[in-house]
N, C-alpha and C positions, 0 to 999 in steps of 0.2 A: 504494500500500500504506500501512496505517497506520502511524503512528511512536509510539510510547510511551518513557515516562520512569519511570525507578527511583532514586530518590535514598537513598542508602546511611544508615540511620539502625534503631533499636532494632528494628523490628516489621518490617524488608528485610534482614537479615545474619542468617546461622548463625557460629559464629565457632572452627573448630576443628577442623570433621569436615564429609563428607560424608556423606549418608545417602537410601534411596531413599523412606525416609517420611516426606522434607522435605514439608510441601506448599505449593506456589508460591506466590510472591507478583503473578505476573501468569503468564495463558496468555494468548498470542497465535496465530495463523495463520502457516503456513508462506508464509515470501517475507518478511514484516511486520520493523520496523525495531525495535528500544530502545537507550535512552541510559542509561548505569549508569553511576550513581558509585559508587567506594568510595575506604574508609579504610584505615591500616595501624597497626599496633602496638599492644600493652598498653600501659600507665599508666608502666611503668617505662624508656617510650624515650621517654616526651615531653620536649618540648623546655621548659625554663623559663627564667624572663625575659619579655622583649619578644615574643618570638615568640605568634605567635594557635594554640592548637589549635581547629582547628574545633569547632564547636559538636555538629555529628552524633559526633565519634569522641569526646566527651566525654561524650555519650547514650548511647553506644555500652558505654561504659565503665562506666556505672552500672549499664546496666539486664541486662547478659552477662558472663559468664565464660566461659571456651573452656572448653567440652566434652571436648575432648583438643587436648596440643598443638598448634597449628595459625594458620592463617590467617583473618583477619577478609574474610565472601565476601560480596558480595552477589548477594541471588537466592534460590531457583533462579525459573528462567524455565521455564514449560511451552510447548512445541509443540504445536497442537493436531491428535493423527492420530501422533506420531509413536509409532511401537511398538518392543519390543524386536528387535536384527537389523537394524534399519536405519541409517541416519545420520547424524548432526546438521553441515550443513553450515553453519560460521561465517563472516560475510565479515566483516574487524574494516575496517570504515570510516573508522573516527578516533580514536585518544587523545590526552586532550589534559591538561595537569597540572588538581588537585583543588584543589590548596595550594600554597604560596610555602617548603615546605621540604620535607625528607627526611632520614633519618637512616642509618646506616650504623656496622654490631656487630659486635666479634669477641671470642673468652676462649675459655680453657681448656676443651677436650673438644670444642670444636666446630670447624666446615670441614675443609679438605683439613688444614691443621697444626694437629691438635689437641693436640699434646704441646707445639709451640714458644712459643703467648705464655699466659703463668701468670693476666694480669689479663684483667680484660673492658676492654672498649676501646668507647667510643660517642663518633660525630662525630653531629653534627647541619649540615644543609648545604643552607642556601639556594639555592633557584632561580629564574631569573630567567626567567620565561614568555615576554617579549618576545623575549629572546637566546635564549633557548634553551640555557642552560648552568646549572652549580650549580658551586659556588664553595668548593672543597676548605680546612680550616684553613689552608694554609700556601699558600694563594692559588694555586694551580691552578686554572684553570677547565675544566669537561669538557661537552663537549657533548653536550645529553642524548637521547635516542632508547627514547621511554616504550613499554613493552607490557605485558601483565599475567603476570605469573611466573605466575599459576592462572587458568586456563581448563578447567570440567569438565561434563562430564553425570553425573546419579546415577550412583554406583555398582550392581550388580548386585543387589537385595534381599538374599539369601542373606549376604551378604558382612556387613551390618549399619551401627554406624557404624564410619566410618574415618577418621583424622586425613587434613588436608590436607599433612602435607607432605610424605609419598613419592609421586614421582608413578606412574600404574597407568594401566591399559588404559581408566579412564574419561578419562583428561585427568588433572586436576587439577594440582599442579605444577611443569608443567613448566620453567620458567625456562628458557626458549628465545629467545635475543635476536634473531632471526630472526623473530618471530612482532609486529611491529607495523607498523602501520597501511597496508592496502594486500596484507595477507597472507590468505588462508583456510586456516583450522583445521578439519579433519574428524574428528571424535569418532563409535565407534562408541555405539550406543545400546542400553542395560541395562535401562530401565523404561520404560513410558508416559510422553509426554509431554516423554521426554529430561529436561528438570529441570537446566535450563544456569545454572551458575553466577560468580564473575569476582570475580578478587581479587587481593589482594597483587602492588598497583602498582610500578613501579622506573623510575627517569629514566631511570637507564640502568645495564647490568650487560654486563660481559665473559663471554665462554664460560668456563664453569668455575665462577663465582661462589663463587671461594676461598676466602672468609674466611668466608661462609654467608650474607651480605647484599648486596644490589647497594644504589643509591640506594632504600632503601624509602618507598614517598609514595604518596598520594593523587590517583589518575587519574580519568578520565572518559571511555568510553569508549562507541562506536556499534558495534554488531553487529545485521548483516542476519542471519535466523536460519534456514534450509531445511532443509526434511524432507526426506530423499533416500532413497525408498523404492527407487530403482535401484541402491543402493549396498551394501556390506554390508564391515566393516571387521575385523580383529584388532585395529589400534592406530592411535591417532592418525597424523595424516599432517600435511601442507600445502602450499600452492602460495604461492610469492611472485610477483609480476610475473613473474619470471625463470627460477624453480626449479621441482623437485617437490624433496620433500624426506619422508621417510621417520624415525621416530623408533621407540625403545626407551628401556625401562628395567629395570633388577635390580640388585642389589646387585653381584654381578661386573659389571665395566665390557667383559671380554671380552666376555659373553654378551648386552651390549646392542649392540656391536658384529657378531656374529650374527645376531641378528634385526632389526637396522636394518638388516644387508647385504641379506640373506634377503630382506625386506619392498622393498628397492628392484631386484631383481633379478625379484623379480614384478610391479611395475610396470613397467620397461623392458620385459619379454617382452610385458605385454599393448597396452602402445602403439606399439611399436615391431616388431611381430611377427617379434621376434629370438631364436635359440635361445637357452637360460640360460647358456651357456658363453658367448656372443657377448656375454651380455650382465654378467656377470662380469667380463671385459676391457675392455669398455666403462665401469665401475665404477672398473678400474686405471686406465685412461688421465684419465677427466674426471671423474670424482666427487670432492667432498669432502665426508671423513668426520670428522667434529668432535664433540668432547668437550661435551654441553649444560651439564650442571652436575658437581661429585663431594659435593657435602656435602648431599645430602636427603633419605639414608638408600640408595633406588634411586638410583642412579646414572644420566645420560643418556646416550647417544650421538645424533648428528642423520645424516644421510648427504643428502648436496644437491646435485643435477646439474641443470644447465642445462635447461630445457626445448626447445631446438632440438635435443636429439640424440637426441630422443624421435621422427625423421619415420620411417616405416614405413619398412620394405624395400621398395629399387625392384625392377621386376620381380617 
């Protein structure tokens, strides 16, 4: 299959919104491989001093303004053949860092404590690619485990644009730490051609991403891209080596809890051809149910169960 490359620069990034009448900057064949880079942050998180901003997010920065609040994306990527109703299957291959730093924000009005700190607060925080770690002011080192907080297909037409940062039924951002390299992401698909997008990188971010930023940086990343005409989806999903895993989002945190349960209780019945109560219990016993993010507007929940407990009924 062929492999192509997307390098994250003025005339390859939307910076702000999704929309379904992006039009691509590459269509490939279903199976076929691309390399993407992107960048992260306005003007007012960069780092000064010694530090290098790249040369693309400083292009980036002249030649755009976001749209609406939002994330600097790169893409979209067309599938060629994929139609509404079906499903964009992501295999994410590799990320790997973009840049030798990351920064990380918090202030008033924002994350889970938006009453508790009155200033803004910005670290900037070197990483160190060979180690594999970034290097907290007060010297902590944490090691990192890159994915892409936005991962999406257009949105629905009808819909128009829409900021990237609640995440919705197309993807977009989900900040799901769960979701790197070695993972597939299933996107259901709203337009022609799917129209896959990939953004707003993080070394590394805990469940919840408190304060409303993980390590935010500049990734790289490989995604195998498949049209899955046998498929047909309500909400993003994923498989890790290990797992299935089932995702929601809404403003109530209950009611993503709901529909993540919901949404994984219809997958156990259909692999495991277990009654729904059976499989409800099975949920209580071996499932975990995890908080993805609280400060994106929607809120996440994830639900993540083993895949050995998926074997059919004997007999």
């Amino acid at each position: 299959m062929a492999q192509h490359l997307i390098e994250a620069g003025p005339e390859t990034v939307h910076w702000g919104y999704f929309d379904a009448t992006l039009p691509p900057v590459l269509t490939i064949e279903s199976g076929e491989t691309v390399t993407i880079s992107t960048v992260s942050g306005g003007p007012e998180v960069m780092p000064k001093g010694p530090v290098q901003v790249p040369a693309a997010l400083r292009a980036v920065h002249s030649a755009h303004k976001p749209k609406l609040p939002g994330h600097i994306c790169t893409g979209p990527v067309a599938i060629r053949g994929a139609r509404p109703g079906e499903v964009l299957e992501v295999r994410i291959k590799d990320i790997g860092l973009h840049y030798d730093w990351g920064y990380n924000f918090s202030g008033p009005l924002r994350g889970a404590l938006p009453d508790d700190f009155p200033e803004m607060h910005l670290m900037h925080i070197p990483l160190d690619q060979k180690r594999m770690v970034g290097r907290l002011p007060w010297g902590l080192e944490l090691p990192l485990r890159p994915l892409f907080g936005v991962m999406a297909v257009a949105p629905p037409a009808a819909w128009g644009s829409v900021s990237t940062l609640p995440p919705r039924r197309n993807g977009g951002n989900l900040d799901n730490k769960e979701l790197v390299a070695g993972t597939t992401l299933y996107l259901p698909v709203h337009v022609d051609g799917a129209l896959f997008s990939v953004g707003d990188g993080h070394g590394v971010q805990g469940d919840g991403e408190v304060c409303i930023t993980a390590i935010e940086t500049g990734l790289i990343g490989t995604f195998e891209l498949h049209r899955r005409n046998d498929m047909s989806l309500s909400w993003p999903f994923a498989e890790t080596p290990t797992h299935v895993m089932t995702m929601a989002f809404d403003p109530d945190l209950d009611d993503c809890v709901t529909v993540a349960l919901r949404e994984m209780l219809d997958l156990i019945v259909a692999r495991a051809g277990i009654t729904r109560q059976e499989a409800y219990a099975l949920c209580s016993l071996a499932a975990d149910l995890r908080v993805t993010q609280v400060v994106n507007g929607s809120k996440g929940i994830h639900v993540l169960l083993e895949k050995r407990y998926l074997q059919a009924r004997e007999g």
